[in-house]
C-alpha positions as CSV (number, residue, x, y, z in Angstrom):
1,X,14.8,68.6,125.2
2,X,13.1,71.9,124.6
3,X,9.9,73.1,124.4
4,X,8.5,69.3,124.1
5,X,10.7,69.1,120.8
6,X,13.1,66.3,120.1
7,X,16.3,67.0,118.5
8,X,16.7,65.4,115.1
9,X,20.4,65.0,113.2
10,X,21.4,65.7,109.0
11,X,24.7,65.4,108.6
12,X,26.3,65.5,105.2
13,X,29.7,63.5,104.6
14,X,32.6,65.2,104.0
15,X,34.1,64.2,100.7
16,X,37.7,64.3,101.5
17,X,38.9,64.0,98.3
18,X,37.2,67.2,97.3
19,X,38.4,68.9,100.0
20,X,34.6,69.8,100.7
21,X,33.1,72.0,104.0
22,X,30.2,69.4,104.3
23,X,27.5,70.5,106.8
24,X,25.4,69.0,109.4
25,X,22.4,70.4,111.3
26,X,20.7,70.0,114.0
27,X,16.9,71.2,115.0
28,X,14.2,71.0,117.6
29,X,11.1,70.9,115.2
30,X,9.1,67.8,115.4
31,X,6.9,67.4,112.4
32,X,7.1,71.2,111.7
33,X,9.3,73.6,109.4
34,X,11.8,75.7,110.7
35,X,8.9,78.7,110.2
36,X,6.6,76.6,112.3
37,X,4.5,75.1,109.2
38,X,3.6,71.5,108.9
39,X,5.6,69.7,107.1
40,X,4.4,67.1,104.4
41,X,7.4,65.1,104.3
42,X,5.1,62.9,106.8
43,X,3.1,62.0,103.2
44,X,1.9,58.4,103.9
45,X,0.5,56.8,107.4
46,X,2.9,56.4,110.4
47,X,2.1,52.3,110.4
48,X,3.4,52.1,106.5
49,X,5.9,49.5,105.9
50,X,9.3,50.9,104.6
51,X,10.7,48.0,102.2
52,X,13.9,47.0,102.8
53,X,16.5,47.5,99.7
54,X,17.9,44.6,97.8
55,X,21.2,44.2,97.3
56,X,22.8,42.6,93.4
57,X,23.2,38.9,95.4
58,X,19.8,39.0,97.4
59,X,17.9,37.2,95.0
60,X,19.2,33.4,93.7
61,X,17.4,30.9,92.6
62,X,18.2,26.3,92.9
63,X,18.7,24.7,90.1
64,X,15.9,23.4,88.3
65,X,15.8,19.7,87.1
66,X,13.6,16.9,85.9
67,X,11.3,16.7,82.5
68,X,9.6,20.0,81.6
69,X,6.0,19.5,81.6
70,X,3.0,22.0,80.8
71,X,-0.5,21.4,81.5
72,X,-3.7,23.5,81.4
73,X,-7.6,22.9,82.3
74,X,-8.8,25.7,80.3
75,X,-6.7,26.5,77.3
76,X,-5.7,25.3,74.3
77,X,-1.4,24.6,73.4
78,X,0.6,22.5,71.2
79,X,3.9,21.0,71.1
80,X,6.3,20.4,68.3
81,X,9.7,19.6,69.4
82,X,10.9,21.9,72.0
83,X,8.8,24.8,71.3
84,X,5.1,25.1,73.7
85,X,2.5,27.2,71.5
86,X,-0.2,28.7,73.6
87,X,-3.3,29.3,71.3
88,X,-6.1,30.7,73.5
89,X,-7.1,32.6,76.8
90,X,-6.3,30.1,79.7
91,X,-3.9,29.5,82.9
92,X,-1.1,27.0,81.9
93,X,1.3,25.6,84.6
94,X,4.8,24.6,83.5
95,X,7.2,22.8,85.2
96,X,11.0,21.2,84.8
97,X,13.5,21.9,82.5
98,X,13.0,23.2,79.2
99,X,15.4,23.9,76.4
100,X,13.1,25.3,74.0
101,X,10.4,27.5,74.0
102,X,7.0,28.7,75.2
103,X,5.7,30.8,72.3
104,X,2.2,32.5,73.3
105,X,0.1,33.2,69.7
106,X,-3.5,33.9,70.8
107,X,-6.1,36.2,69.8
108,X,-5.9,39.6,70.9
109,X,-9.0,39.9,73.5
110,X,-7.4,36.7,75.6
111,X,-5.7,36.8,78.9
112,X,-2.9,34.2,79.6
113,X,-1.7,32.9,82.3
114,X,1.5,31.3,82.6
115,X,2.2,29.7,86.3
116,X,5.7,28.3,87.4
117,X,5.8,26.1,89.4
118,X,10.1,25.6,89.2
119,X,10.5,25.4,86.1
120,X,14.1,26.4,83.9
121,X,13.4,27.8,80.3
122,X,16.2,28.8,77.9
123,X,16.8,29.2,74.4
124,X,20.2,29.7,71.6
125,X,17.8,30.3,69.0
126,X,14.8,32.9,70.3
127,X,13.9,34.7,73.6
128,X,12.8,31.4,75.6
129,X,9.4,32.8,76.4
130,X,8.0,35.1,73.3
131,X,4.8,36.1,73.6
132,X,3.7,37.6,69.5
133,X,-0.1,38.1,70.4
134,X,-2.3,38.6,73.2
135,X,-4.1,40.7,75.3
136,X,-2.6,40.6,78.4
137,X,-0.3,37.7,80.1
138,X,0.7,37.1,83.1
139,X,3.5,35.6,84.5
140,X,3.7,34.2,87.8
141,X,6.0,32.5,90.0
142,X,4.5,30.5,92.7
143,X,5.2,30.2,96.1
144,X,8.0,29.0,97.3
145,X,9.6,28.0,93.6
146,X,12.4,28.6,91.7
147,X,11.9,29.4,88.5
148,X,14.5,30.4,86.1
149,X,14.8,32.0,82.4
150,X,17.8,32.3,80.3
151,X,18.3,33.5,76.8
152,X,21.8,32.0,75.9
153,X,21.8,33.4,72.3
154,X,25.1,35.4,71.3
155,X,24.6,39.3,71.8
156,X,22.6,41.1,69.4
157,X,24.8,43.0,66.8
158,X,22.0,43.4,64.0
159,X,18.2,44.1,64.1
160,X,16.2,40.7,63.5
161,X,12.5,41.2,63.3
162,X,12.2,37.2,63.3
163,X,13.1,36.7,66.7
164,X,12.0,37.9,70.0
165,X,14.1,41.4,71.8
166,X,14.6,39.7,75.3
167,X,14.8,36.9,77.5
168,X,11.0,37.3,78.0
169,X,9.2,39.0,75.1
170,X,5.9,40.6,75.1
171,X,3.8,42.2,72.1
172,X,1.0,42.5,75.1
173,X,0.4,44.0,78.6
174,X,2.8,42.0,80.7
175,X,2.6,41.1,84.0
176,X,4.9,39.2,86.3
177,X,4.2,38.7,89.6
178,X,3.9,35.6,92.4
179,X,5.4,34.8,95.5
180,X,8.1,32.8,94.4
181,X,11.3,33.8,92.6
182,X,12.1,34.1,89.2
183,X,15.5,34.8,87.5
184,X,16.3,35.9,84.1
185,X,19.1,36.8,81.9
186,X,19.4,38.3,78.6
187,X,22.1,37.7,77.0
188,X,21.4,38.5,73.3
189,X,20.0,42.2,74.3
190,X,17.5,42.8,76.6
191,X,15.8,40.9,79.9
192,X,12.0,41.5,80.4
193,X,10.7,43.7,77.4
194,X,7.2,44.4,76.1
195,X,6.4,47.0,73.7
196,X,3.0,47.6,75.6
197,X,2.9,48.2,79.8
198,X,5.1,46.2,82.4
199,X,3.8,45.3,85.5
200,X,5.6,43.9,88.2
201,X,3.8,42.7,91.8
202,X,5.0,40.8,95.1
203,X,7.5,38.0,93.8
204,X,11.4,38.2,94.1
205,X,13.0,39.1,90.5
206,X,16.2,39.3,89.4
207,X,17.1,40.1,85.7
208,X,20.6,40.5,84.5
209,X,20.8,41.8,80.5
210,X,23.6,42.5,77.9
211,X,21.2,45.4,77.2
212,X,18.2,46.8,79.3
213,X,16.9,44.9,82.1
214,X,13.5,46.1,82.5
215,X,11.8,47.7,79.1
216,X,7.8,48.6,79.1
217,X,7.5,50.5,76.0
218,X,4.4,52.0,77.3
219,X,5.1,51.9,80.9
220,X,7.1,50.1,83.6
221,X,5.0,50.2,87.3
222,X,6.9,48.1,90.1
223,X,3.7,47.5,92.5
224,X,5.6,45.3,95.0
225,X,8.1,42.9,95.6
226,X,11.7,43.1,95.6
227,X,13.8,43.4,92.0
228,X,17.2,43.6,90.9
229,X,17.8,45.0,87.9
230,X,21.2,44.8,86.1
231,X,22.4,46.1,82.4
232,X,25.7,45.6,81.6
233,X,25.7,48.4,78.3
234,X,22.5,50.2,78.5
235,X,19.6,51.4,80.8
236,X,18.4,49.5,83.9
237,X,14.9,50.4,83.2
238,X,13.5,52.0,80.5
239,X,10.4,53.7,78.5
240,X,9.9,54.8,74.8
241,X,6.4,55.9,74.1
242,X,4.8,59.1,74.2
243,X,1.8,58.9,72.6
244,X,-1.8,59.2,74.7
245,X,-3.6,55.9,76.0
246,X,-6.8,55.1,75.9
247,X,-7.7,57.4,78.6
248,X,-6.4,60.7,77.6
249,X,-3.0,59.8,79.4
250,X,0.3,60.5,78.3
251,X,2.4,57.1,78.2
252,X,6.3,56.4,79.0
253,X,5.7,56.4,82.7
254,X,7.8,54.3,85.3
255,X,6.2,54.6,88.7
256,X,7.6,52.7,91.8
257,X,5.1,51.9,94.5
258,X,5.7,49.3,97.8
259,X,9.0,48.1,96.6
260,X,12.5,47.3,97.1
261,X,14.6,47.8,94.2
262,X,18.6,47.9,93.4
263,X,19.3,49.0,89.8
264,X,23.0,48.5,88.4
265,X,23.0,49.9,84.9
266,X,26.3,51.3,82.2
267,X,23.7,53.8,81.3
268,X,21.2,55.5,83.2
269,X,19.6,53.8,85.9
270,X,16.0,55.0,85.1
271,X,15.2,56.2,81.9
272,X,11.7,57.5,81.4
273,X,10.2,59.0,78.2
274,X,8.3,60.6,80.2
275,X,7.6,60.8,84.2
276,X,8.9,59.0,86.8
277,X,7.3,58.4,90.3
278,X,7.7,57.1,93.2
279,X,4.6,56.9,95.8
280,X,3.3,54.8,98.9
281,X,0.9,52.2,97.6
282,X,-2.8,52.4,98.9
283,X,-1.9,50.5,102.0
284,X,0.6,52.7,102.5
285,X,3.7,50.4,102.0
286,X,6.7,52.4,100.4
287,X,9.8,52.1,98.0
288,X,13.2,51.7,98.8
289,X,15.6,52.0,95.8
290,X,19.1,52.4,94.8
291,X,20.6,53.2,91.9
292,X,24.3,52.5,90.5
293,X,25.2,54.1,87.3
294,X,28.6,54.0,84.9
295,X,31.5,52.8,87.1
296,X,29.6,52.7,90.1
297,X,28.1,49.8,88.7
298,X,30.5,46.5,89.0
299,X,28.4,44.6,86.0
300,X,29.4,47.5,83.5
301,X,30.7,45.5,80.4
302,X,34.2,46.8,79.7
303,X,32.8,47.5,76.1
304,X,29.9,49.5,77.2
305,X,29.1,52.8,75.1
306,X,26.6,55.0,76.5
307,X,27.0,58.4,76.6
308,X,24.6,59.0,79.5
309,X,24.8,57.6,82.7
310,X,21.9,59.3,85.5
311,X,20.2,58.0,88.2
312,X,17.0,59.2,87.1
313,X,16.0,60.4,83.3
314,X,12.9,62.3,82.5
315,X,11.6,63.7,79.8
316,X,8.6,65.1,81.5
317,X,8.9,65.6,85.4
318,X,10.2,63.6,88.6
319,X,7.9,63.3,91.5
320,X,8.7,61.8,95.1
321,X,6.5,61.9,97.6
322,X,7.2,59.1,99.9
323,X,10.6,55.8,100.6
324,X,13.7,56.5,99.9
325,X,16.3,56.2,97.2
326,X,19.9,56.1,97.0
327,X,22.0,57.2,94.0
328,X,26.0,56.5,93.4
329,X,25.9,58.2,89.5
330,X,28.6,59.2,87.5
331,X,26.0,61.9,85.8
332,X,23.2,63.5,87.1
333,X,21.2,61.9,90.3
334,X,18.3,63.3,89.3
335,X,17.9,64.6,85.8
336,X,14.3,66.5,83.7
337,X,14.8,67.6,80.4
338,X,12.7,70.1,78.8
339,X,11.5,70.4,75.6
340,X,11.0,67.4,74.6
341,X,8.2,66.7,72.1
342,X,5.5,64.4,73.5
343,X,3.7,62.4,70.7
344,X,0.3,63.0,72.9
345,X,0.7,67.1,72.5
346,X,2.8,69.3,74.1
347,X,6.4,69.0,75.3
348,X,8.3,67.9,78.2
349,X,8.1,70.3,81.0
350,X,11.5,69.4,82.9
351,X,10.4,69.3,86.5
352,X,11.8,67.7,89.6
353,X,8.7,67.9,92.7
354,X,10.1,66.2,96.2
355,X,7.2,66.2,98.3
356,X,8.1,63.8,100.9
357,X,10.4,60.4,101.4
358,X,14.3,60.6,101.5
359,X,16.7,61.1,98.9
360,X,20.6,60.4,99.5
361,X,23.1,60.8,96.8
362,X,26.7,60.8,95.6
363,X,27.3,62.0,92.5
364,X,31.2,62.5,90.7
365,X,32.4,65.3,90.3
366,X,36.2,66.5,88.8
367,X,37.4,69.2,90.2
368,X,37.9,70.8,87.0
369,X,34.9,72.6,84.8
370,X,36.4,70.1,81.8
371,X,36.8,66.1,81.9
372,X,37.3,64.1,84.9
373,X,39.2,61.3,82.4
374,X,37.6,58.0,82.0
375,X,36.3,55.7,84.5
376,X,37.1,52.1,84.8
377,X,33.3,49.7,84.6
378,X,34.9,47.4,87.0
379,X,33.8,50.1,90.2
380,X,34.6,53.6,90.7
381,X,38.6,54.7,91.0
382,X,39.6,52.6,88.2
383,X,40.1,53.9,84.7
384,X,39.1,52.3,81.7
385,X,36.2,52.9,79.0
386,X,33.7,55.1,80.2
387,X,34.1,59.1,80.6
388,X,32.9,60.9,82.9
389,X,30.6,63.9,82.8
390,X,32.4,67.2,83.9
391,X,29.6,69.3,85.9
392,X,27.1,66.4,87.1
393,X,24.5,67.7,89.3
394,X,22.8,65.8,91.7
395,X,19.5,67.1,91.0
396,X,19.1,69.1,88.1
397,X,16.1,70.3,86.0
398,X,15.6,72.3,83.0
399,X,12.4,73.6,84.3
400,X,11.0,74.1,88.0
401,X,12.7,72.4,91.1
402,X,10.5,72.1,94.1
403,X,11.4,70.8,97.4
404,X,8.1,70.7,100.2
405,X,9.1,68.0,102.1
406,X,11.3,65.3,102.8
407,X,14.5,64.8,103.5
408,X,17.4,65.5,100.5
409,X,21.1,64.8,101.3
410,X,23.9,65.5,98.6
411,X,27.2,63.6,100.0
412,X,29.1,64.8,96.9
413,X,28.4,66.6,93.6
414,X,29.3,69.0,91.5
415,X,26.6,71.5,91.7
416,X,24.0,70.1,94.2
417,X,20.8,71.9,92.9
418,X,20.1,73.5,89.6
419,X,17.4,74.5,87.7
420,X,16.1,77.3,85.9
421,X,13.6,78.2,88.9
422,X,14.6,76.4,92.5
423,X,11.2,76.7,95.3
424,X,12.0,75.3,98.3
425,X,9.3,75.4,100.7
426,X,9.3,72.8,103.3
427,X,11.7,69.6,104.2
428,X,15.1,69.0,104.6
429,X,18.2,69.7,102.3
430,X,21.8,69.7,102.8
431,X,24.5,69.8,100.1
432,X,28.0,69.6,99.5
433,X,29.0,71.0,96.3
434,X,32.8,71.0,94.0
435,X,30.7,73.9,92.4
436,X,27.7,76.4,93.3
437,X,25.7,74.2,96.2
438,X,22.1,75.6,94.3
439,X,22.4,77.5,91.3
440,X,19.4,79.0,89.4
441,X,20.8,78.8,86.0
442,X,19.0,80.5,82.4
443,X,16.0,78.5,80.5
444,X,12.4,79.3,79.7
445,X,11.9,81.5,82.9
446,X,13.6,84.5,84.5
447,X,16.2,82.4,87.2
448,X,15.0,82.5,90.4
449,X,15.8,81.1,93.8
450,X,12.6,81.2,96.1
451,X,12.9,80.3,99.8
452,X,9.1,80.2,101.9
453,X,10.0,77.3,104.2
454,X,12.1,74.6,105.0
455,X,15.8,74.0,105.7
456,X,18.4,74.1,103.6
457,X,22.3,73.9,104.5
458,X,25.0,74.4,101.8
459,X,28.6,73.7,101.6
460,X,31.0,74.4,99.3
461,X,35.1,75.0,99.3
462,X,36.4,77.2,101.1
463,X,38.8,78.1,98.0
464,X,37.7,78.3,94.4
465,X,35.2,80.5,92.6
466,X,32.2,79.1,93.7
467,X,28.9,80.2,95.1
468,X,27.1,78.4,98.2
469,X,24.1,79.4,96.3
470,X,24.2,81.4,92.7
471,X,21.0,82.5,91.0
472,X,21.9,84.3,87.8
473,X,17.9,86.1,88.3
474,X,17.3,86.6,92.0
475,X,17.8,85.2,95.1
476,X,14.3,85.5,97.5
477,X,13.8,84.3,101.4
478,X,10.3,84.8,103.1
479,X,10.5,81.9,105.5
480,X,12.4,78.8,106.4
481,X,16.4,78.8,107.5
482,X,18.9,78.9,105.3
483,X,22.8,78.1,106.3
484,X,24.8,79.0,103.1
485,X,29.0,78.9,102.9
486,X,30.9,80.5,100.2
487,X,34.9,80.8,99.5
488,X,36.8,83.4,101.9
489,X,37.4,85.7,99.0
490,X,35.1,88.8,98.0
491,X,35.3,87.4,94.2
492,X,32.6,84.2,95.3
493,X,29.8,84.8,97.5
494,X,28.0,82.4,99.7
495,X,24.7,83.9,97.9
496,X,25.7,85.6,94.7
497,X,22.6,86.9,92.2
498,X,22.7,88.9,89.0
499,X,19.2,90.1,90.7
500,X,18.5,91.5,93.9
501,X,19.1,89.5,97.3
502,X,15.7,89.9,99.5
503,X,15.0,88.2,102.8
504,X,11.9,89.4,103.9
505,X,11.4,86.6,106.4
506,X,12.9,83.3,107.8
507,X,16.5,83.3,109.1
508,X,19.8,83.5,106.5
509,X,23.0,82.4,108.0
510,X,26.1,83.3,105.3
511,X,29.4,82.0,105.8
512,X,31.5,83.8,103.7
513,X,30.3,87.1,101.9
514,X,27.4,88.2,99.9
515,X,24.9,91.7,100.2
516,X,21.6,91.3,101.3
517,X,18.3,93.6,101.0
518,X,16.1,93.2,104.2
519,X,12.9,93.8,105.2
520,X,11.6,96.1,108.1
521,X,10.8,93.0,110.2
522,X,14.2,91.0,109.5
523,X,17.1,91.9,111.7
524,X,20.8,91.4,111.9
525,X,22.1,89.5,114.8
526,X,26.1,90.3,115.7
527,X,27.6,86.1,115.7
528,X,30.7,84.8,115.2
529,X,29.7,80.9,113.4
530,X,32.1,81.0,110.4
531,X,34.8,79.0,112.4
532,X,35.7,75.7,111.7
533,X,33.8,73.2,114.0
534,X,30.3,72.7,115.4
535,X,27.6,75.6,116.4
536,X,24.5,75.6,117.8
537,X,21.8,78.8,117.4
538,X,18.5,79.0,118.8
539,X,16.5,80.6,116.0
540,X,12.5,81.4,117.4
541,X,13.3,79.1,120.4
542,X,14.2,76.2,118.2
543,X,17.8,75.1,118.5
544,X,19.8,74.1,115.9
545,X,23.4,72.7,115.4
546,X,25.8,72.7,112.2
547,X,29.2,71.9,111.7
548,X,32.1,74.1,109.3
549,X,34.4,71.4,108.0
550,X,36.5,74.7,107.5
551,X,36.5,78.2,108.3
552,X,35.1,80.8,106.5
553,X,35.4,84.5,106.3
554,X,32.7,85.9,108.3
555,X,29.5,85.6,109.5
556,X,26.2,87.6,108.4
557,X,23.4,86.2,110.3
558,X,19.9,88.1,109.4
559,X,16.2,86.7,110.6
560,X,12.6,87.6,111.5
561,X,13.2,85.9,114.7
562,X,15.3,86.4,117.6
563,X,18.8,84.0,116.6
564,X,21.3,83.6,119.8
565,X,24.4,81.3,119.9
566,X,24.4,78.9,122.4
């Protein structure tokens, strides 16, 4: 204990199979930067509830027996057969077994209600609960029920416009929410999918689908609860639209609020047309997700073909700002594409902002620059249908990447960090890389890698043309610390730029080789950390401690504060 600071541990894994120098670090700062700043990762209240993450066999639900019955005290339905046809605004409670169908036709300015109360509805013919007109419906599981829904038709090879897309179908705002549990599976293409905005609040869901488990055409918002979502040949969630609502507001949004969340998808694990967030709620309760992609996902079909298989997919921009999230992708973690024409105006800007929570990922990476083979759907190691993407990033975007806060920890990856312009300004971030660790490659901007605050710590191999950090503009440090490794030959750099190298502040500790411009006020301290092992520095008074999986070449240590080894 220094200076009324506790210590606080990142460590980054070493991926033995990459041979990778993985680093951990070590500082005395509280709640503040390495430059002394405030840091924002602290975004929501210090009483807010962190959810705790689901896991694929969390959610089950009884079997549900006895007649089916619905009944309602303010709305108008019918029955013919084995089909339930909801005509007008009301709350309908349904119960028992169904094989048939509750078909929702009412006018467009009504809100339904549909309550379970343990009930079992499936279908061979049509999606078991199709609603073709509404306003809004909601579907709720109550308390301390089972409720299940299966759609038992053959998978989908052909478009039918006569039947229904999912196991639940929606041509309205859907909601589906409760305090009770509700299971679904799609097998004829996808589970829960409305073609307006999907809502999901406090009950425990599970939806398992031949195609995309969670599709809001418009929007997918997970308020609350806890959800597994499962696709077995496409996207675990997924957006469309891009045109504005009623508001102004450019649709194709998935935001995740006070959730838990475990998303097991062949394709991309989120897929947003365009952004994707995840915030506290108001009361300050936050997500916790993780996401499975390709092989890393045991429910893969063996037949699944998807080219694309990311964590996270925007077409706009990525924002996280509070909980945490966990990726295992055999593509990009986290992925924004630019460019993109929005039907609202304008086009995607392909931006990735992580103002606070905690990110953890392990992305695959081949050695090589070209294929990596193909990867077996039954879990990772295994080879079978699925190829794997040569260079996946673990956070990459086509535009700006800006890290303020948090906490960002790269296990394994190919590059760790790319985009055209990378600001890192506050938080936490360490990296192990098969490639460059950050690289600031070419797009709409001049390439530029901006340090102001923050920590960042970046491993790569020892061997190999790589870069610990490779900006092909420049490469410029006005605050924060920065612990950077780079191959033990002059031909790699642990900072390499086409531009100029400038620290004019912070403290830059290179591993490895690499020239650097310095300001009057930055000076260069004589220290011997490039062996392999553990080292602690006191940088300003603050210690802190890494760890060199390897040795490197030498050490260049430059700050505008006094660094000593301890």
């Amino acid at each position: 204990m220094k200076n009324g600071f506790v210590i606080r541990t990142l460590a980054a894994a070493l991926c033995a199979s990459l041979a990778l120098a993985c680093a951990g670090c070590t500082k005395e700062s509280g709640t503040n930067n390495p430059d002394g700043t405030a840091n924002p990762s602290q975004s929501v209240a210090d009483d807010a509830v962190q959810n705790t993450a689901v896991t694929d066999n969390s959610i089950t639900a009884e079997a549900v027996t006895g007649d089916f019955s619905m009944t309602t005290e303010d709305g108008v339905f019918t029955q013919l057969g084995s089909v339930y046809e909801i005509t007008a605004a009301g709350t309908y409670a349904v119960k028992g077994a169904l094989d048939g169908q509750i078909l929702v036709k009412a006018d467009d300015s009504d809100i339904v209600v549909i309550e379970m109360l343990g009930a079992a509805i499936s279908s061979s013919t049509d999606s078991p609960i199709r609603i073709v007109s509404a306003d809004k419906v909601e579907i709720s599981a109550k308390k301390d029920t089972d409720n299940v829904v299966s759609d038992n038709r053959s998978a989908k090879t052909f478009d039918n416009g006569e039947v229904g897309e999912g196991a639940i179908y929606a041509k309205a705002d859907l909601k589906i929410k409760g305090m009770g549990t509700l299971v679904v599976t799609g097998s004829y293409n996808n589970g829960i999918h409305t073609t307006k905005d999907l809502t999901i609040q406090k009950l425990s869901l599970k939806v398992t689908a031949n195609n995309i488990a969670l599709k809001g055409n418009d929007s997918v918002t997970v308020e609350s609860g806890n959800v597994v979502a499962i696709s077995q040949n496409g996207d675990g969630v997924k957006t469309t639209e891009t045109d504005a609502n009623k508001n102004g507001e450019t649709r194709g949004d998935i935001k995740l609020y006070g959730c838990g969340m475990a998303v097991y998808a062949a394709g991309d694990g989120f897929s947003a047309a365009h952004d994707f967030i995840m915030a506290a709620d108001d009361e300050g309760n936050m997500p916790s997700v993780s996401v499975y992609t390709g092989a890393y996902s045991g429910y893969t079909a063996d037949t699944a073909n998807t080219d694309s298989y990311k964590g996270v997919k925007s077409n706009n921009e990525i924002t996280i700002s509070a909980g945490d999230i966990s990726i295992s992708s055999y593509d990009d973690g986290l992925h924004a594409n630019y460019g993109k024409a929005m039907e609202a105006g304008g086009v995607g800007l392909g931006n990735i902002n992580i103002t606070g929570g905690s990110i953890t990922m392990a992305v695959y990476s081949p050695e090589g620059k070209t294929g990596g083979g193909k990867m077996g759907p039954g879990g990772h190691g295994g080879w079978g249908g699925q190829k794997t993407v040569s260079g996946a990033d673990s956070i990459h975007a086509d535009g700006i990447l800006s890290i303020s806060g948090g906490t960002v920890n790269i296990d394994s990856s190919y590059e760790g960090l790319e985009a055209n312009v990378v600001n890192i300004s506050g938080g936490e971030t360490v990296i192990c890389a098969v490639d460059d660790g950050v690289n600031a490659c070419k797009g709409q901007s001049t390439p530029a890698v901006n340090i102001t605050g923050g920590l960042l710590d970046v491993a790569v191999s020892p061997d190999g043309d790589v870069d610990g950090i490779d900006s092909n503009g420049t490469y410029t440090q006005t605050g924060g610390v920065v612990i950077t490794r780079g191959p033990n030959s002059q031909m790699a750099a642990a900072i390499d730029a086409e531009g100029s190298v400038s620290v004019t502040g912070g403290t830059l500790i290179m591993l490895g080789y690499g020239n650097v411009q310095t300001g009057e006020n930055v000076k260069e301290y004589s220290l011997s950390l490039h062996s392999q092992g553990s080292h602690t520095v006191s940088i300003g008074g603050n210690s802190y401690t890494f760890n060199n999986s390897s040795a490197y070449a030498q050490t260049l240590c430059v700050s505008d504060a006094e660094v000593t080894a301890q």
